[in-house]
C-alpha positions as CSV (number, residue, x, y, z in Angstrom):
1,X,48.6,131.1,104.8
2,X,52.2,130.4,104.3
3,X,53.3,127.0,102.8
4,X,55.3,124.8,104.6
5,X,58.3,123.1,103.2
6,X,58.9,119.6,103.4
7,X,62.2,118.3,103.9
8,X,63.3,115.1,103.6
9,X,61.3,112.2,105.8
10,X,63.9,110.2,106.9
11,X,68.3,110.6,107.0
12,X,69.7,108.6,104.8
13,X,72.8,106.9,105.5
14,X,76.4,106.9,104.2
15,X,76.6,105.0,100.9
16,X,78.8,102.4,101.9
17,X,77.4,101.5,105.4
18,X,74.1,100.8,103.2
19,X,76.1,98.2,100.8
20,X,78.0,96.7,104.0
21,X,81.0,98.2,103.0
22,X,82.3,100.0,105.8
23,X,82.0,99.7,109.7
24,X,82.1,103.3,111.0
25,X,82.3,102.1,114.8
26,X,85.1,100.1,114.2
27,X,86.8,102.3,111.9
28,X,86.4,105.2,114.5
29,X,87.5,102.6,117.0
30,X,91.2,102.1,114.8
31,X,91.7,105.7,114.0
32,X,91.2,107.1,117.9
33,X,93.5,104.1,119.0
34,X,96.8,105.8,117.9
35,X,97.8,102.7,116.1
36,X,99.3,102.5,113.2
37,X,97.4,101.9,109.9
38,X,97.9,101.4,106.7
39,X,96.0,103.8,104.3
40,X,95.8,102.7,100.7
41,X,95.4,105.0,98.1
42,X,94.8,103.7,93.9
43,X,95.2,105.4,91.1
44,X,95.7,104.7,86.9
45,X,98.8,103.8,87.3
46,X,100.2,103.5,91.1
47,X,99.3,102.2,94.6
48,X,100.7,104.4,97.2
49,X,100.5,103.0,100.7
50,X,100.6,105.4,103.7
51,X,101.5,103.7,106.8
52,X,100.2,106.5,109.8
């Protein structure tokens, strides 16, 4: 008899939707609206912000 594998139980979901972090709906929302956002990007040493 063959054995079955066993996958997960149950999807987990994105990190930060499960600390409250980030709204996916809303953020699909913003990006599919065509208006422009600003994108923030960190590093060490600089902040670059990318207006699109």
């Amino acid at each position: 008899m063959p054995r079955k594998r066993f996958g997960p139980r149950y999807r987990v979901s994105f990190r930060r939707r499960r600390e409250g972090r980030t709204d996916y709906y809303a953020r699909y929302r913003l990006v599919i609206s065509g208006k422009i956002r600003a994108v923030v990007r960190k590093s060490r040493r600089n902040v670059i912000i990318h207006f699109t």
